[in-house]
MMTF fields as JSON, N, C-alpha, C and O atoms, coordinates in Angstrom:
{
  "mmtfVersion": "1.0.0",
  "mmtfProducer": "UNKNOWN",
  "numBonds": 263,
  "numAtoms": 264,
  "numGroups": 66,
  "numChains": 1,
  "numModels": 1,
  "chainsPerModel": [1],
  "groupsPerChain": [66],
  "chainIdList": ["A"],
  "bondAtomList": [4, 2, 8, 6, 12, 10, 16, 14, 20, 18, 24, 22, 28, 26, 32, 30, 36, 34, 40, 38, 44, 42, 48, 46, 52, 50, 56, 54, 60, 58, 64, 62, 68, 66, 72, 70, 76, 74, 80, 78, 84, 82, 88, 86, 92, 90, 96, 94, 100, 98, 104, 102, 108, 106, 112, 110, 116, 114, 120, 118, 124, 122, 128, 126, 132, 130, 136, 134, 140, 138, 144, 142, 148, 146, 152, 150, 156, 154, 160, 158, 164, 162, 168, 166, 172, 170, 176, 174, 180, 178, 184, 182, 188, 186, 192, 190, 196, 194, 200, 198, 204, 202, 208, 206, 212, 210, 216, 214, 220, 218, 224, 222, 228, 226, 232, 230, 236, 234, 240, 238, 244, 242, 248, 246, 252, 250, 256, 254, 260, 258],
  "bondOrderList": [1, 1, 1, 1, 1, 1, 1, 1, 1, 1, 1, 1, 1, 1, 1, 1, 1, 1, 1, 1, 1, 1, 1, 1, 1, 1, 1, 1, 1, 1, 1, 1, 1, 1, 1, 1, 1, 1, 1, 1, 1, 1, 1, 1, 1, 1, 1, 1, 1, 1, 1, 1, 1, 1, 1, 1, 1, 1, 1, 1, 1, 1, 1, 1, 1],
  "groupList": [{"groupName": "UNK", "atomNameList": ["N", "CA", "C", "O"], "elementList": ["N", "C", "C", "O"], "formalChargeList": [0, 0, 0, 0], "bondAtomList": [1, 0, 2, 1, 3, 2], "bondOrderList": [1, 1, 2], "singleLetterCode": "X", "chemCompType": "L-PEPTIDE LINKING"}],
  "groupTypeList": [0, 0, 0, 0, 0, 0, 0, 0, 0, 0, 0, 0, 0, 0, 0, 0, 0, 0, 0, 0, 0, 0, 0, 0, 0, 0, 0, 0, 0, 0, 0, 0, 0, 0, 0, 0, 0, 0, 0, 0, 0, 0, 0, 0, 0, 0, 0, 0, 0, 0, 0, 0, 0, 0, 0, 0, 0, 0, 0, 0, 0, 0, 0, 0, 0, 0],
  "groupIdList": [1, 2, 3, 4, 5, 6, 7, 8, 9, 10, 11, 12, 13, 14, 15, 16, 17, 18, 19, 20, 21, 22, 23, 24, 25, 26, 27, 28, 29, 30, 31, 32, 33, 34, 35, 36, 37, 38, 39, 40, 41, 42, 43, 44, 45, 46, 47, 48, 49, 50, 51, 52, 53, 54, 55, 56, 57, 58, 59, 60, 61, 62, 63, 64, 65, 66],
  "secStructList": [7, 7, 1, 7, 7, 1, 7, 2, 2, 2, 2, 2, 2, 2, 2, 2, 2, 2, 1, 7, 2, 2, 2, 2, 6, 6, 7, 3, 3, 3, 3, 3, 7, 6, 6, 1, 1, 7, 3, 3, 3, 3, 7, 7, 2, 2, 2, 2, 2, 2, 2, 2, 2, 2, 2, 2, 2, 6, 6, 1, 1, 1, 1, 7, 7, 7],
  "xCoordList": [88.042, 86.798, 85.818, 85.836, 84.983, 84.02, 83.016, 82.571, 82.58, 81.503, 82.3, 83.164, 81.839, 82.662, 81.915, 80.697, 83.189, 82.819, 82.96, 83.494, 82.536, 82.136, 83.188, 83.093, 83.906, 84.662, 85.741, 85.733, 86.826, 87.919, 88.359, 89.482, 86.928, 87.156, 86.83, 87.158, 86.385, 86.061, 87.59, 87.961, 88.191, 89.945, 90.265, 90.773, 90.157, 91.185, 90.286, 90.87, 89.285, 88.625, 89.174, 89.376, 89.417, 89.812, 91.486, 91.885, 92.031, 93.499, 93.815, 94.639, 92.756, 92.345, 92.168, 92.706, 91.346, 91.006, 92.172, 92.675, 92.841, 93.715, 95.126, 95.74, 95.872, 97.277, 96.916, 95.944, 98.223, 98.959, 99.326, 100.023, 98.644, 98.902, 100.242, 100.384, 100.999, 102.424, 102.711, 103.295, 101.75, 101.617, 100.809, 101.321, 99.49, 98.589, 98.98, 98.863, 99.361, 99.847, 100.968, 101.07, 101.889, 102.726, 102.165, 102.665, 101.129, 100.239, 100.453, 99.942, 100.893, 100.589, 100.22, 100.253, 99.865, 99.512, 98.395, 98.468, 97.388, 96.467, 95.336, 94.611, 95.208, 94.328, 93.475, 93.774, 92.364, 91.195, 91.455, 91.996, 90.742, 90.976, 89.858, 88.839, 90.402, 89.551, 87.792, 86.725, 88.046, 86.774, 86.369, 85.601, 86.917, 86.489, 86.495, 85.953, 87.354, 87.501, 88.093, 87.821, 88.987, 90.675, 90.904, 90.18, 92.088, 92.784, 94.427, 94.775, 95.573, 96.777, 97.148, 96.597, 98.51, 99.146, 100.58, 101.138, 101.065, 102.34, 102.496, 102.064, 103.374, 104.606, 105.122, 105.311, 106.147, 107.53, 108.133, 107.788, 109.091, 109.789, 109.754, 109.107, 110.27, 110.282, 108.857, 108.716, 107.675, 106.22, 105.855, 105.254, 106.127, 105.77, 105.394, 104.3, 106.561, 106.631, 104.91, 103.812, 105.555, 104.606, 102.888, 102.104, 102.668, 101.106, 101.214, 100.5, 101.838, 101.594, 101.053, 99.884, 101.922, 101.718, 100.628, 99.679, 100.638, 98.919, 97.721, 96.901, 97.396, 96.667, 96.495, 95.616, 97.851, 98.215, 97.341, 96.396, 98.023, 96.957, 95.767, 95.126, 95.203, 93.205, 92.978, 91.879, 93.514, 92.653, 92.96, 92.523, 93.589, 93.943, 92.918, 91.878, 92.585, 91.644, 90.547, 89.843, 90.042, 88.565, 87.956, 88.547, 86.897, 86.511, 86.662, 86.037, 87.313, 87.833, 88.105, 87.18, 88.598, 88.863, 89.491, 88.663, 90.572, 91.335, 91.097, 91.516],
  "yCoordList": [104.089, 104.237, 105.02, 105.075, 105.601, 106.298, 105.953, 106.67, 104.545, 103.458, 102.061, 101.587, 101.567, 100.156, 99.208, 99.12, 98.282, 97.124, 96.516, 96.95, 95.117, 93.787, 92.481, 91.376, 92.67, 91.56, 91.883, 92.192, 91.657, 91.948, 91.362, 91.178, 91.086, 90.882, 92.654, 93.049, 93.072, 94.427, 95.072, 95.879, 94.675, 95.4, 95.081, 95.837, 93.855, 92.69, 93.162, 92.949, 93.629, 94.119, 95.225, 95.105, 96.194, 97.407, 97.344, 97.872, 96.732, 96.007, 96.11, 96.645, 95.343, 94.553, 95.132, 94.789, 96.166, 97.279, 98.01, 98.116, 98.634, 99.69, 99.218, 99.936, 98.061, 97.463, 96.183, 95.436, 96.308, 95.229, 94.001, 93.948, 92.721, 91.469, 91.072, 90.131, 91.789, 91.579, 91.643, 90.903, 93.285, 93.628, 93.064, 92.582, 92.908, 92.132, 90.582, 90.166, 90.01, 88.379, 88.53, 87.469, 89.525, 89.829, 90.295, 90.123, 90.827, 90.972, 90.256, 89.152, 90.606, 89.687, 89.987, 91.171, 89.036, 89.557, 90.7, 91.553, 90.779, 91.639, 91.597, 90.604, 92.489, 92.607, 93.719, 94.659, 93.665, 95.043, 95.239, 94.505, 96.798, 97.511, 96.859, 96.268, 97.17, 96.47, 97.246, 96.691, 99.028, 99.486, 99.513, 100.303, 98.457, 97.876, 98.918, 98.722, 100.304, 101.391, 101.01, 101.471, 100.112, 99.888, 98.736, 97.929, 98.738, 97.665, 97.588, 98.67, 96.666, 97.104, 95.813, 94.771, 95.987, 94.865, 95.188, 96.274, 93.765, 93.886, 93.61, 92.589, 94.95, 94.351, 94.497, 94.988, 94.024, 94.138, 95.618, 96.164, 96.115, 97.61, 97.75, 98.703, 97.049, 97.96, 98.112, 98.482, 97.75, 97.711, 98.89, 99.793, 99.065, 99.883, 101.468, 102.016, 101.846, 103.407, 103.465, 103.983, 102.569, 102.179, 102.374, 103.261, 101.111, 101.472, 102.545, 103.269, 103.229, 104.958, 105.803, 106.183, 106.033, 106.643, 105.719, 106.411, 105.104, 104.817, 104.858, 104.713, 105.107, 105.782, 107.309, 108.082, 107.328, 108.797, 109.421, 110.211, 108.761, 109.501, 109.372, 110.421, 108.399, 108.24, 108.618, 108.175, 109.585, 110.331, 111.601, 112.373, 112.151, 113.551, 113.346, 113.724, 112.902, 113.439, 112.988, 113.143, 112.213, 111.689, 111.905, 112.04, 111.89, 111.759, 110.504, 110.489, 109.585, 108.637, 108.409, 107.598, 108.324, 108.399, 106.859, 105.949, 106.594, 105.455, 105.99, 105.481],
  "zCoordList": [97.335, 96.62, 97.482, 98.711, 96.682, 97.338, 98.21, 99.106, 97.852, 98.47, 98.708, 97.97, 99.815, 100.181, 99.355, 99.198, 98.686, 97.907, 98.659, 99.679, 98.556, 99.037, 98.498, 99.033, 97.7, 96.602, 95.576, 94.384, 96.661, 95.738, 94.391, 93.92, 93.84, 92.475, 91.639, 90.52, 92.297, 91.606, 91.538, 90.685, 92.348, 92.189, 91.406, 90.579, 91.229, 90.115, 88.939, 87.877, 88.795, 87.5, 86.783, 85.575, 87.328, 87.59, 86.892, 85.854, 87.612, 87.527, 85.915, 85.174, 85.835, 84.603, 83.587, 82.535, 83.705, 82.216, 82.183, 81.064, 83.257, 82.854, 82.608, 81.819, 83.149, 83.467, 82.513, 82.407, 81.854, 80.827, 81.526, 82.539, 80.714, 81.363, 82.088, 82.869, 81.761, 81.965, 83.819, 84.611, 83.969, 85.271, 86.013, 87.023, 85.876, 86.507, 87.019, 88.171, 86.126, 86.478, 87.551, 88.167, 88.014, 88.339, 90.055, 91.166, 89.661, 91.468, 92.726, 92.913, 93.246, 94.698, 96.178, 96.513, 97.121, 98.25, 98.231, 99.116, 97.308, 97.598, 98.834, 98.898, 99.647, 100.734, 100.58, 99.843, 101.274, 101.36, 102.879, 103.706, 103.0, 103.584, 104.484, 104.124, 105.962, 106.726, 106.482, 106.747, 105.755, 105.436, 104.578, 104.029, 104.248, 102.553, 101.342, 100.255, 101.799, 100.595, 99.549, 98.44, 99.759, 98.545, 99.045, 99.629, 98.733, 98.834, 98.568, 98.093, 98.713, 98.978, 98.607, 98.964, 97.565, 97.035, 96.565, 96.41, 96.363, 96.158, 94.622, 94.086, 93.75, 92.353, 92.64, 93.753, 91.45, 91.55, 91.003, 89.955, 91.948, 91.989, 90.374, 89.939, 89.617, 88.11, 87.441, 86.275, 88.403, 87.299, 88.174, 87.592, 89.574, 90.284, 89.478, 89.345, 89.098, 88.621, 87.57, 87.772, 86.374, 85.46, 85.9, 85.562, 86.824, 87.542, 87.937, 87.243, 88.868, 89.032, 87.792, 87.72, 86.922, 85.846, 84.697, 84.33, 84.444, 84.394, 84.561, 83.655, 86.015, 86.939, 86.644, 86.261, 87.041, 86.806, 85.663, 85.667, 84.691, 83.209, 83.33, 83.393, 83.39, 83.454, 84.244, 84.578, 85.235, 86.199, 85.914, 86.767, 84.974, 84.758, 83.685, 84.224, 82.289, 81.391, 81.375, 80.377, 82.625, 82.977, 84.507, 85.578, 84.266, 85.58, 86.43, 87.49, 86.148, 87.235, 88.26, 88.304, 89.387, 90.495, 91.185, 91.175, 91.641, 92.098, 93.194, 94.234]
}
């Protein structure tokens, strides 16, 4: 992120609007960045591709930014 958040609930928000319950519940081990930019977590290998290309799209026809 562009500005450091404070509360990795803003990830899990985020998570949240763009990824299908299926994936989200599926989350684990999430940590922030010790500079509080992002943050880093574990799915499972077959949701993996999926969140990429999700991302992927809402940042090609918006101004978004992950």
């Amino acid at each position: 992120m562009d500005k450091p958040f404070y509360a990795v609930s803003l990830v899990w928000n985020v998570l949240r609007r763009y990824l299908p319950e299926k994936i989200t519940s599926s989350i684990k081990g999430m940590r922030v960045f010790k500079d509080s930019a992002g943050a880093v977590f574990d799915v499972p290998a077959g949701d993996a591709e999926r969140v990429v290309d999700i991302f992927d799209h809402e940042t090609q026809g918006r101004k978004v930014d992950f």
